[in-house]
Backbone as CSV, one residue per row, in Angstrom:
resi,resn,N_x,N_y,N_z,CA_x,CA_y,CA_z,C_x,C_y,C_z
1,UNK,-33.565,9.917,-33.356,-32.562,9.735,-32.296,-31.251,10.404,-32.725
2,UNK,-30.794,11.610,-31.821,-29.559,12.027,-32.109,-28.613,11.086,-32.243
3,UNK,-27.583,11.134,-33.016,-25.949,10.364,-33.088,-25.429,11.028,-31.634
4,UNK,-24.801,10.110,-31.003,-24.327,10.245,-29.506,-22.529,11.137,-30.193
5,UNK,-22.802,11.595,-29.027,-21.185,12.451,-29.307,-20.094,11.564,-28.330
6,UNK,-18.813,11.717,-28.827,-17.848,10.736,-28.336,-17.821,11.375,-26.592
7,UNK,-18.098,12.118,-26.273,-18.435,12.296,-24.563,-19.793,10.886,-24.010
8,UNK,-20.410,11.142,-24.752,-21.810,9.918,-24.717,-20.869,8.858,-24.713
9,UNK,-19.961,8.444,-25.674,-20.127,7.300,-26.119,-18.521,6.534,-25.085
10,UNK,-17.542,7.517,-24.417,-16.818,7.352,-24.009,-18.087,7.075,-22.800
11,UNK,-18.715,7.573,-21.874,-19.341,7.214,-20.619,-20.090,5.833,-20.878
12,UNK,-20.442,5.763,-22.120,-21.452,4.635,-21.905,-20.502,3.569,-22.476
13,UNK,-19.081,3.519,-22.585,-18.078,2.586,-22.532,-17.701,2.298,-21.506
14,UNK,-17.262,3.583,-20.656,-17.375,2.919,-19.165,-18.257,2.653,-18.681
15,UNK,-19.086,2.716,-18.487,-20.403,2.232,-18.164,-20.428,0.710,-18.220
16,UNK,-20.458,-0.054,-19.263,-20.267,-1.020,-20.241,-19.335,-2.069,-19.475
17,UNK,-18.358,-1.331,-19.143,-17.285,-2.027,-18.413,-16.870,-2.568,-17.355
18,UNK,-17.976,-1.302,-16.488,-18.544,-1.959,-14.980,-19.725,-2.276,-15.072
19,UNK,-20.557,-2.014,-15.603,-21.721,-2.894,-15.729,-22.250,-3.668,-16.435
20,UNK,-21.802,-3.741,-17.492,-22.184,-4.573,-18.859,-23.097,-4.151,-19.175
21,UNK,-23.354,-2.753,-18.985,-24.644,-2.632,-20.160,-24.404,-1.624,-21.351
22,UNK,-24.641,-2.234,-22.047,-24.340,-2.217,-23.673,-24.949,-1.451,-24.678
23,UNK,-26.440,-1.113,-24.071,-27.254,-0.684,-25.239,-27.148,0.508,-26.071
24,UNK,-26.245,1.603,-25.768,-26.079,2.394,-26.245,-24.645,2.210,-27.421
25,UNK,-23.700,1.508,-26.947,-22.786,0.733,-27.999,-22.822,-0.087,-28.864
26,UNK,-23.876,-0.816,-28.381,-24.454,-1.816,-29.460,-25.037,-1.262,-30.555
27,UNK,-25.741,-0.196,-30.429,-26.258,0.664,-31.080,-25.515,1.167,-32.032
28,UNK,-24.639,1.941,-31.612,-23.554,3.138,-32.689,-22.208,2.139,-33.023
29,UNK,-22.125,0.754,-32.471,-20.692,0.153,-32.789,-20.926,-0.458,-34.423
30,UNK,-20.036,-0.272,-35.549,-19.848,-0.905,-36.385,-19.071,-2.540,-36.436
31,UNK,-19.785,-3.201,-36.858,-19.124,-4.866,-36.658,-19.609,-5.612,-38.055
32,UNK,-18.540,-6.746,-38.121,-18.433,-7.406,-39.685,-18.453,-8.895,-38.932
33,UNK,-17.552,-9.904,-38.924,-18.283,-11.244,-38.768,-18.761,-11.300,-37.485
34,UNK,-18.226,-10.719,-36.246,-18.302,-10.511,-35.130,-19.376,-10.012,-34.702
35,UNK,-20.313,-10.133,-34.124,-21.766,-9.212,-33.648,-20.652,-8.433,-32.763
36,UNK,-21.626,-6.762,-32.394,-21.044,-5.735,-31.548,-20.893,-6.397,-29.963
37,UNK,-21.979,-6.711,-30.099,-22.334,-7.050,-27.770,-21.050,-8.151,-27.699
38,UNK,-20.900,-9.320,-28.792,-19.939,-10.171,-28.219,-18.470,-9.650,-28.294
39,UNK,-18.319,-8.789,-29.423,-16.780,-7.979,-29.282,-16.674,-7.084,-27.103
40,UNK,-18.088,-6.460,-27.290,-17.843,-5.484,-26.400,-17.988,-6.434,-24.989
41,UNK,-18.454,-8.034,-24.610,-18.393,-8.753,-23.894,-16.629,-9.521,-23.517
42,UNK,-16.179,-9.739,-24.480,-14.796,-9.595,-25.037,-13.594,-8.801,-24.350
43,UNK,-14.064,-7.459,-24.703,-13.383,-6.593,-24.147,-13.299,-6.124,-22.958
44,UNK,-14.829,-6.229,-22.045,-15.125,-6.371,-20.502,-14.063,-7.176,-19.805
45,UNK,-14.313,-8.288,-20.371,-13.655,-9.826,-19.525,-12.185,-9.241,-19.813
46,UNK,-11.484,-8.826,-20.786,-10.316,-8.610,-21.006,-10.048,-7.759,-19.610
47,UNK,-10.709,-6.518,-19.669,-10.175,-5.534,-18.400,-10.276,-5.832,-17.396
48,UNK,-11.619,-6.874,-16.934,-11.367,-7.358,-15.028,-10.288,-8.460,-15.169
49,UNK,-10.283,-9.099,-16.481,-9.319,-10.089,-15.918,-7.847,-9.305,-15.749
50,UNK,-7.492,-8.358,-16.831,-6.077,-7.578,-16.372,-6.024,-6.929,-15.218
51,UNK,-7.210,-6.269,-14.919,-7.187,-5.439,-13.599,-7.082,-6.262,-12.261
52,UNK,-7.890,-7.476,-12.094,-7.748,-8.730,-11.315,-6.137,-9.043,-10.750
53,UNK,-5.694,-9.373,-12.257,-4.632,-9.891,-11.899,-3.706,-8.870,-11.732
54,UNK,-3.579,-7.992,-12.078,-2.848,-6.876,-11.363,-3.151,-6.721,-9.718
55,UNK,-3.753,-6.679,-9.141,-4.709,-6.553,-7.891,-4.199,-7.825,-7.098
56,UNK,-4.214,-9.147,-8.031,-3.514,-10.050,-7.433,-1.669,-10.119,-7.006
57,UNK,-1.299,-9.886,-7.886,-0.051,-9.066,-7.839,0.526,-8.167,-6.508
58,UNK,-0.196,-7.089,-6.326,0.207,-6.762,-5.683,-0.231,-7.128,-4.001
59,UNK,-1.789,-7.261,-4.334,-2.023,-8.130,-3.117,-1.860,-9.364,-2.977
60,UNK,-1.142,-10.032,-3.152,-0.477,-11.718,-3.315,-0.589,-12.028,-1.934
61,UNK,-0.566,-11.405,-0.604,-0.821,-11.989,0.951,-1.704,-11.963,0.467
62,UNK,-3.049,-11.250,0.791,-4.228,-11.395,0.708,-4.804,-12.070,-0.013
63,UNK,-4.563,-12.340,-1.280,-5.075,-13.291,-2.053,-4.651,-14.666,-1.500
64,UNK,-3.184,-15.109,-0.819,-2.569,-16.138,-0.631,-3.573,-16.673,0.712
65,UNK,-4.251,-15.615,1.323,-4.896,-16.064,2.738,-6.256,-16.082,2.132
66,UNK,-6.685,-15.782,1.344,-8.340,-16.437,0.884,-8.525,-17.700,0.050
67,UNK,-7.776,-17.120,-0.704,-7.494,-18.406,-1.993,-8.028,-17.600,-3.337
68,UNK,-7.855,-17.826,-4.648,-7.834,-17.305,-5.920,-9.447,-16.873,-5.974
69,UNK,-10.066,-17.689,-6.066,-11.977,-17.981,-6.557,-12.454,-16.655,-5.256
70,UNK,-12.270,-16.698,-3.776,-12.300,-15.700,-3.247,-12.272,-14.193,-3.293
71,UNK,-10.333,-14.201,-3.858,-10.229,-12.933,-4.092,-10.887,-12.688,-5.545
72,UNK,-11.051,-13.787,-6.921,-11.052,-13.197,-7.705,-12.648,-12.207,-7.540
73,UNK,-13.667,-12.892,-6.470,-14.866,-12.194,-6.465,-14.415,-10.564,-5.480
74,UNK,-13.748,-10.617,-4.665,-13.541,-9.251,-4.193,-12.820,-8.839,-5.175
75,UNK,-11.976,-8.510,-6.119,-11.412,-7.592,-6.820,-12.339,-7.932,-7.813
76,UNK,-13.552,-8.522,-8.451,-13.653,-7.819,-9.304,-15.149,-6.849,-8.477
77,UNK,-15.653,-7.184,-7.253,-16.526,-5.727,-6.589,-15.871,-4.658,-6.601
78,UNK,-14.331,-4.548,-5.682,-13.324,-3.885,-6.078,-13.283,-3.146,-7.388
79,UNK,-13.123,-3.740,-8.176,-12.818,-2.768,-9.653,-13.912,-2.215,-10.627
80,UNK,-15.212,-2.977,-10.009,-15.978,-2.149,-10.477,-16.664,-1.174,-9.325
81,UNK,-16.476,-0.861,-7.988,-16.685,0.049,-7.504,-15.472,0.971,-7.595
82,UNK,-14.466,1.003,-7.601,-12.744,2.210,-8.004,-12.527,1.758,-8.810
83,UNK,-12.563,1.991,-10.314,-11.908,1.551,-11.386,-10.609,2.499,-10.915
84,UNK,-9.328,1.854,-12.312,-8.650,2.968,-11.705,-8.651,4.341,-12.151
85,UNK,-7.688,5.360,-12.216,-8.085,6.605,-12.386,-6.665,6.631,-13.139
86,UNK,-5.569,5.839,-13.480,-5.354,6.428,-14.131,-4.229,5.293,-15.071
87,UNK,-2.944,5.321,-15.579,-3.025,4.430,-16.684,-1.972,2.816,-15.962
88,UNK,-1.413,3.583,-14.816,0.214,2.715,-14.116,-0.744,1.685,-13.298
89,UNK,-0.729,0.649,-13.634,-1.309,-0.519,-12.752,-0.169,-0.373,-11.467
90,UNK,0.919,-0.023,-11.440,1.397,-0.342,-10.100,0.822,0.759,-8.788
91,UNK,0.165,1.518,-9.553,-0.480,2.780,-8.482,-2.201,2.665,-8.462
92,UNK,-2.489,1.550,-8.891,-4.315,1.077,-8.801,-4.007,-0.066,-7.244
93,UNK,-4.629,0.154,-6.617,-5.042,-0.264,-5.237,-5.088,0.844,-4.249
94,UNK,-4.753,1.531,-4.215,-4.978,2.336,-2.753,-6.222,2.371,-1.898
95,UNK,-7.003,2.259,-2.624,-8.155,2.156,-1.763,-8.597,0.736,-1.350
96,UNK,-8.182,-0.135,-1.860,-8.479,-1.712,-1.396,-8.385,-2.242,-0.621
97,UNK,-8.005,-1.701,0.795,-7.585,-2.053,1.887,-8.887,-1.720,2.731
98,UNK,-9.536,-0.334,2.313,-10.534,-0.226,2.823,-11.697,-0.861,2.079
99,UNK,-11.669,-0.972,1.402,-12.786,-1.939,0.548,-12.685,-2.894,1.193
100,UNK,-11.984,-3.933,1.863,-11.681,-4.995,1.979,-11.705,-4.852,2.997
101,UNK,-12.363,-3.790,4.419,-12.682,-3.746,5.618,-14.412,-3.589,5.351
102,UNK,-14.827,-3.045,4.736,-16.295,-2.487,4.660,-17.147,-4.333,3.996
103,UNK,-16.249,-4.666,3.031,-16.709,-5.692,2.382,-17.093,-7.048,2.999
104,UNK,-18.810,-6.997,2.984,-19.117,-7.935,4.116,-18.945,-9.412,3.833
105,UNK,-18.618,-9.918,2.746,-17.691,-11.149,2.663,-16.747,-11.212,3.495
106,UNK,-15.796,-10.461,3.766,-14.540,-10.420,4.729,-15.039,-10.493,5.664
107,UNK,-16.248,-10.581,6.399,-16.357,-9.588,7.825,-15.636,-10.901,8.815
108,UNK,-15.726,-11.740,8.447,-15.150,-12.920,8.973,-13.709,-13.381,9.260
109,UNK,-13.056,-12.172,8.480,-11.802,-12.104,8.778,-11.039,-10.816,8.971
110,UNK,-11.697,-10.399,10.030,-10.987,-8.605,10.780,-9.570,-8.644,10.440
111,UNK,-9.287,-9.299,10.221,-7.507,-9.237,10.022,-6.947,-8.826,8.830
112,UNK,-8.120,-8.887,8.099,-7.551,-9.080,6.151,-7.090,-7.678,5.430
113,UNK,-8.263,-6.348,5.936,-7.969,-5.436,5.813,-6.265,-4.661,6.493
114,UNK,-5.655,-5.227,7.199,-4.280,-4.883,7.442,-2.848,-5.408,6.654
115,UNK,-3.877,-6.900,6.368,-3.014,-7.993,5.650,-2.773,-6.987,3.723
116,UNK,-3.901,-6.175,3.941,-3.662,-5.729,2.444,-2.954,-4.630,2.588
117,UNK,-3.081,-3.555,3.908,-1.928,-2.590,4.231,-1.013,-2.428,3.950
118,UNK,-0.389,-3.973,4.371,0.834,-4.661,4.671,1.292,-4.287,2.891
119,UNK,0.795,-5.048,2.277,0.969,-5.664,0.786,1.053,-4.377,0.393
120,UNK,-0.136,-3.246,0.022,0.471,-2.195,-0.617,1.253,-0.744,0.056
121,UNK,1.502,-1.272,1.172,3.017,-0.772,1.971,3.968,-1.157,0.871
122,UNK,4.074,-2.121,0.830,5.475,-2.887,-0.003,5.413,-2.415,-1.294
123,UNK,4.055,-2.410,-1.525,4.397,-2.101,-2.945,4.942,-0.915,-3.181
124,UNK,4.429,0.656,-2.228,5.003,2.250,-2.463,6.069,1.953,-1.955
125,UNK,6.754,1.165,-1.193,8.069,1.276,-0.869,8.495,0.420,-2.332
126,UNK,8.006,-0.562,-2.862,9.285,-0.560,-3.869,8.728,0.012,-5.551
127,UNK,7.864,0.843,-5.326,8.032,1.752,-6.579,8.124,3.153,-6.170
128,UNK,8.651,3.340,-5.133,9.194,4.517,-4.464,10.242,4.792,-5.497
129,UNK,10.555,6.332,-5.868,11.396,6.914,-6.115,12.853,6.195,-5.497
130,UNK,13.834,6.304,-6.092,15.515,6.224,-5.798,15.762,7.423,-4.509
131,UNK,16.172,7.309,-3.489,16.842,8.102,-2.883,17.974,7.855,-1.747
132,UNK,18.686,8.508,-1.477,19.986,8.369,-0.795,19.251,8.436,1.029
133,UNK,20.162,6.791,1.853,19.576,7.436,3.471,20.459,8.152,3.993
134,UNK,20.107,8.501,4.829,21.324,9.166,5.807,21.915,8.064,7.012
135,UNK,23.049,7.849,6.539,24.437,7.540,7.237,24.512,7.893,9.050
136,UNK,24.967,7.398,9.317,25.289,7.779,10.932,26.458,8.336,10.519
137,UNK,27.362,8.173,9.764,28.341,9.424,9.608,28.072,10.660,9.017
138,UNK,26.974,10.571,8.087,26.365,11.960,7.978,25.969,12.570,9.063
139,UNK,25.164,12.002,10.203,24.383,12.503,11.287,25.415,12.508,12.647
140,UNK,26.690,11.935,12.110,27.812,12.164,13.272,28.215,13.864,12.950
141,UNK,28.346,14.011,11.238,28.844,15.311,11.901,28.670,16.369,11.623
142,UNK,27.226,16.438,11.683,26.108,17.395,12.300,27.002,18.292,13.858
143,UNK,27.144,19.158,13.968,27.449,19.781,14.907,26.164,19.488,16.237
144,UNK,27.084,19.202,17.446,25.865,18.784,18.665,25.251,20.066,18.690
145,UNK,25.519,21.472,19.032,24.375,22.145,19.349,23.342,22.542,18.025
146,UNK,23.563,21.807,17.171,22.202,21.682,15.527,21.459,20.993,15.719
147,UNK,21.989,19.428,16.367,20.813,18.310,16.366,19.435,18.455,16.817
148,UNK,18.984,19.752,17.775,17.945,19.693,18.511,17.147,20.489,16.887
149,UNK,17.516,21.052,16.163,17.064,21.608,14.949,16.806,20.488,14.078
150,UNK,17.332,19.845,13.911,17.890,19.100,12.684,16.169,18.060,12.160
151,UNK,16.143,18.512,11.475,14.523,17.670,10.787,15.045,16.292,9.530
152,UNK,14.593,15.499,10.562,14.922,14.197,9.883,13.779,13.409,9.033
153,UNK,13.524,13.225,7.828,12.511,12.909,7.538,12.640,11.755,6.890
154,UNK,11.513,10.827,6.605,11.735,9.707,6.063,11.744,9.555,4.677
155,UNK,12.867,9.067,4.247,12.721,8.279,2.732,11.507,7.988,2.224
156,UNK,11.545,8.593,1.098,10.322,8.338,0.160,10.221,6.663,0.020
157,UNK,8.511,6.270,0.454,8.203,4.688,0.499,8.277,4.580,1.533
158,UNK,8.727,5.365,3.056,8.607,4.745,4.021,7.644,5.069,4.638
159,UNK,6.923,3.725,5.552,5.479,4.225,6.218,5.368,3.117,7.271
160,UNK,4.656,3.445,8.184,4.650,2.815,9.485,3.264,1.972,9.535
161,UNK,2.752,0.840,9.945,2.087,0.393,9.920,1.529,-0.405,11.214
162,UNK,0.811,0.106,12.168,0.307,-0.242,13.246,-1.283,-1.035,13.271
163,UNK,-1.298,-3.040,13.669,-2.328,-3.222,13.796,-2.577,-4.234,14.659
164,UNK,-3.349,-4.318,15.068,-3.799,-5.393,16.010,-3.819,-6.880,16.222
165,UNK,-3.394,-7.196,14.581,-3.076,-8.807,14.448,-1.296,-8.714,14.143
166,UNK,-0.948,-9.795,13.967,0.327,-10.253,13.874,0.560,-10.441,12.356
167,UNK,0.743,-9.169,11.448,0.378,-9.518,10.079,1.599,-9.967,9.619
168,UNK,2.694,-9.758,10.348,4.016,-10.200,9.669,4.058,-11.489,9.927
169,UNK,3.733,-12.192,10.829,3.789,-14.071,10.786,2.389,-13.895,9.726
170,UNK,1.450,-13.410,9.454,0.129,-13.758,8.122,1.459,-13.688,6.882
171,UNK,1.730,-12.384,6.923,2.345,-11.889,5.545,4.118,-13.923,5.847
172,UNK,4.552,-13.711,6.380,5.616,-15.007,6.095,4.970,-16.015,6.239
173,UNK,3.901,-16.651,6.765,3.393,-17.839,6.508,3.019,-17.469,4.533
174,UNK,2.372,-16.698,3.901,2.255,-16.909,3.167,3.027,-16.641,1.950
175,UNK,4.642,-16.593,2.094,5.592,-16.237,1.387,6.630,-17.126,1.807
176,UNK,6.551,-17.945,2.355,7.815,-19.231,2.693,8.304,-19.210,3.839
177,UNK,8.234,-18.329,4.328,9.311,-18.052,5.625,8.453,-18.318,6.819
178,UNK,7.345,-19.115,7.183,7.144,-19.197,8.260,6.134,-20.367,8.212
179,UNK,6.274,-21.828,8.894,5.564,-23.044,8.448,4.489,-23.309,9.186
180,UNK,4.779,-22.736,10.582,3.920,-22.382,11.791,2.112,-21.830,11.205
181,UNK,1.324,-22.522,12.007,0.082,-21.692,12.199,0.128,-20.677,12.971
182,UNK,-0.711,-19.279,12.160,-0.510,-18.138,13.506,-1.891,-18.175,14.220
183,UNK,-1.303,-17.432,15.479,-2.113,-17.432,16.200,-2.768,-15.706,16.391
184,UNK,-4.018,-15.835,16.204,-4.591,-14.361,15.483,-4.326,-13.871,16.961
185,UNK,-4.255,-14.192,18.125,-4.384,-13.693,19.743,-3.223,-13.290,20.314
186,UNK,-2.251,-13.801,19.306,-0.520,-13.301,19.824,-0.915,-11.746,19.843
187,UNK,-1.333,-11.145,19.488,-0.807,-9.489,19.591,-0.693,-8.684,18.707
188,UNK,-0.697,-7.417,18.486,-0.313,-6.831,16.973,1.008,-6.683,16.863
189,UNK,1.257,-5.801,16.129,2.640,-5.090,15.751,2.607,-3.827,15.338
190,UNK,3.703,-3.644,15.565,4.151,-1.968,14.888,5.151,-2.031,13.630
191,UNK,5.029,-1.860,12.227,5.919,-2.494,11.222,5.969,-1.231,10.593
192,UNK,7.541,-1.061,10.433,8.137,-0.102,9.921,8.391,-0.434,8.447
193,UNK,7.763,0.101,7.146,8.184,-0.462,5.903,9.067,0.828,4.864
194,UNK,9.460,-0.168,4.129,10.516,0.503,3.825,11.395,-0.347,2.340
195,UNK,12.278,0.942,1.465,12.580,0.197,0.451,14.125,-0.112,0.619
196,UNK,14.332,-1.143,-0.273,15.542,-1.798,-0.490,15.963,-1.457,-1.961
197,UNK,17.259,-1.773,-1.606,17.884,-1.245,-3.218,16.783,-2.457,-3.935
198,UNK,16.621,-4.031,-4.221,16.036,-4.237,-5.143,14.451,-4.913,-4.931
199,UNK,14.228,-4.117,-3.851,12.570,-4.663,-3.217,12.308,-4.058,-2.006
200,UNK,11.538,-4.516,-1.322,11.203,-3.323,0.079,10.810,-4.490,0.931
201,UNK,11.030,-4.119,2.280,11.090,-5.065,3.711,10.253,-3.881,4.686
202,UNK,10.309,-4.918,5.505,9.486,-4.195,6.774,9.967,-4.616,8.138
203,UNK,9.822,-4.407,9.535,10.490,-4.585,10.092,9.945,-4.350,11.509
204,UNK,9.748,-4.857,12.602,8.940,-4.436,13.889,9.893,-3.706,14.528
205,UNK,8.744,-2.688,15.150,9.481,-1.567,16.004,9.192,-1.335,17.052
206,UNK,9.521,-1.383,18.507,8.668,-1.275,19.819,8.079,0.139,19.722
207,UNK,7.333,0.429,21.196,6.788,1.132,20.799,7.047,3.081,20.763
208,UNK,8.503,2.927,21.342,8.871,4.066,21.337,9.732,4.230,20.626
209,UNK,10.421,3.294,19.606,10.574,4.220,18.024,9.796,4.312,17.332
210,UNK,8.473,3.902,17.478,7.549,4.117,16.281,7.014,5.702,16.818
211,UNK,7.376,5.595,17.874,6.452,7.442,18.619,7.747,8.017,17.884
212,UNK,8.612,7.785,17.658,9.688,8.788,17.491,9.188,9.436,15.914
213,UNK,9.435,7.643,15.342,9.652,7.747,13.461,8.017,8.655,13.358
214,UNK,7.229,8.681,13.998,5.608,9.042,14.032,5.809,10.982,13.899
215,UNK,6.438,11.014,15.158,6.546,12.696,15.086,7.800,12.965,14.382
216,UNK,8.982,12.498,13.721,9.568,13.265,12.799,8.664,12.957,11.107
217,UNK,8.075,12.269,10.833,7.614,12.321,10.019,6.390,13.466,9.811
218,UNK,6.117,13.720,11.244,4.821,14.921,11.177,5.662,15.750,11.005
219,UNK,7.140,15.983,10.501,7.567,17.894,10.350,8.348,17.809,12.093
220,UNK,8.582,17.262,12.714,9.015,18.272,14.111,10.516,18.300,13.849
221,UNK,10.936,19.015,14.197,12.338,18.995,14.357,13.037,18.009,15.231
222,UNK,13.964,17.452,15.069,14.524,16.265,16.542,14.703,16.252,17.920
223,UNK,14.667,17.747,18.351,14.203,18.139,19.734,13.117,18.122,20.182
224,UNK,12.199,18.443,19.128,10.739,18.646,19.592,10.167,16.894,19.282
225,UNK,10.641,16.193,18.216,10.347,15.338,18.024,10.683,14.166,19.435
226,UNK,11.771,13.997,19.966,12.093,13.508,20.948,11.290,14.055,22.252
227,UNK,11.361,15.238,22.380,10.453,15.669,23.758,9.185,15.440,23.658
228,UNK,8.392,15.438,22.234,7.274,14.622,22.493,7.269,13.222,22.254
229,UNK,7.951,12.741,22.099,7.877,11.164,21.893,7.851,10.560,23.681
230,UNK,8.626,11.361,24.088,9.055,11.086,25.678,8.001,11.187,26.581
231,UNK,7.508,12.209,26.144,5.777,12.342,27.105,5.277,11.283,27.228
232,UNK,5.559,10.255,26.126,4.549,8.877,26.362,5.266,8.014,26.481
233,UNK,6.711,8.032,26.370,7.614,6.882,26.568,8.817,7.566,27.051
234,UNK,8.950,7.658,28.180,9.657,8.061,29.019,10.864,7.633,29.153
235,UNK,11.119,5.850,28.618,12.561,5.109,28.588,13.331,5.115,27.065
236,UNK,12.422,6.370,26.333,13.233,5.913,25.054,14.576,6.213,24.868
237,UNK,15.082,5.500,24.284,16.639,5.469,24.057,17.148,5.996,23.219
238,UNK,17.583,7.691,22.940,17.723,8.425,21.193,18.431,8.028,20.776
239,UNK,19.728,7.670,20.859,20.519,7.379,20.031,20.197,5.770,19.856
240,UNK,19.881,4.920,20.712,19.575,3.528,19.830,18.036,3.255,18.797
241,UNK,17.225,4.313,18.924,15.945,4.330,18.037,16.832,5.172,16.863
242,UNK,17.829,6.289,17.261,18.459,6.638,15.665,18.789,5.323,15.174
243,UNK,19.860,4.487,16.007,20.567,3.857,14.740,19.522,2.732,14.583
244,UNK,18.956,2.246,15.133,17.773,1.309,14.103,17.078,2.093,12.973
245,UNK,16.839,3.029,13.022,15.987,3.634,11.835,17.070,4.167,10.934
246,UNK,18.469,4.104,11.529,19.953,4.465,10.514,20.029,3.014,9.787
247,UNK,19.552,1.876,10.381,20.506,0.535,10.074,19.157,0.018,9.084
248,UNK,18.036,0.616,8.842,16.929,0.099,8.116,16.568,1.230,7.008
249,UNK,17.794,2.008,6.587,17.376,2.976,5.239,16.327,3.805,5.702
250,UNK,15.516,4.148,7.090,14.562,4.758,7.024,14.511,6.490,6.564
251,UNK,15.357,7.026,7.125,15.542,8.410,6.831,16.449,8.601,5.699
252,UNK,15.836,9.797,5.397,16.335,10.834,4.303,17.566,11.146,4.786
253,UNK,18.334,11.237,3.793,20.068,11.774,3.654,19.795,13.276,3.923
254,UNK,20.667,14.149,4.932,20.272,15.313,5.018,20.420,16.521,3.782
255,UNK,20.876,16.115,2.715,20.651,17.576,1.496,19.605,17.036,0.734
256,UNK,18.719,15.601,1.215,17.248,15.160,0.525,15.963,16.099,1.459
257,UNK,16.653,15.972,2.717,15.475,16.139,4.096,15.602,17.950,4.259
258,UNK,16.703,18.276,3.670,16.865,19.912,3.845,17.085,20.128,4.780
């Protein structure tokens, strides 16, 4: 039997880690009072339980609406189907939202997969980069015949979140702020998220600033962005959808947005 080369022996560690199987480590691992399988059993439990609770962390709604024993069985299917890829636990989840739609444990709760949206919304908004918004006195004095040019884009961390349940009474019932039972039939929302100097909020938006914040974020310029927003919402109001998205940090300061 060849000696495995550290390419072998790195795969069949991961391996090991999502599956527990061992036999090739057990094999080539050196061990003194400790047998190999129980060190390398050891070290398994160590990583779902860190990865878990990281996962819990950031999904804290979602976990708060199943209960612990729940989520701890979806994150650890979760982590052994996407381990992560790379070393920052605050950037392991992205895909868990859809895991957590496909995952037929959930199927019982259509709502859950948004409820985790929600959660790692918040989280890229608050490990979003530092950046400056733009001011309504910056955007006052913009010369009027520029504005139809003028490309307004959103602050890094900001992202819009459109779904069919009422996840912001889910997300404050399970963070203090709301004592009420929700009612899954009230309606969805449109939630604008976004960072704060020392955490990130979110915020409902009808539905013709979210057409607005929707096409300047695709690149249009504010003329084009407004004339198509209008095609489908005909009563929107530009200057009061600016200053809500002025009064919630959403946009880029114009020497960030270019």
């Amino acid at each position: 039997m060849r000696t495995p080369s550290l390419a072998d022996l790195q795969t069949a560690f991961r391996a090991h880690v999502l599956t527990g199987d061992a036999e090739l480590l057990v094999d080539a691992a050196v061990s003194d009072r400790i047998p190999a399988a129980a060190r390398l059993r050891v070290y398994r439990h160590h990583v779902f339980t860190s990865l878990s609770a990281a996962l819990g962390t950031t999904f804290a709604t979602v976990r708060g609406v199943v209960g612990d024993d729940f989520f701890a069985g979806m994150a650890r299917a979760f982590i052994t189907r996407s381990p992560p890829a790379g070393p920052v636990l605050s950037e392991y989840g992205a895909a868990f939202a859809d895991f957590v739609a496909q995952w037929p444990a959930a199927a019982q709760l259509p709502y859950l997969a948004d409820v985790a949206r929600l959660d790692w919304a918040l989280n890229v908004a608050y490990t979003a980069p530092d950046s400056p918004a733009l001011t309504g006195a910056q955007l006052a004095a913009v010369p009027p015949d520029q504005l139809g040019d003028l490309r307004l884009e959103p602050r890094a961390g900001v992202s819009l979140l459109c779904s069919s349940y009422p996840v912001d009474r889910i997300w404050a019932l399970n963070h203090g702020g709301d004592k009420e039972t929700v009612d899954l039939d009230a309606g969805g929302v449109t939630l604008l998220v976004f960072p704060r100097d020392d955490d990130a909020g979110f915020a409902s938006l009808d539905s013709a600033i979210a057409g607005l914040t929707t096409a300047l974020a695709a690149g249009n310029a504010l003329g084009g962005a407004v004339e198509q927003t209008m095609q489908h919402h005909p009563d929107l109001d530009v200057g009061a959808a600016l200053g809500r998205l002025l009064s919630l940090g959403a946009l880029a300061a114009l020497d960030a947005a270019g």
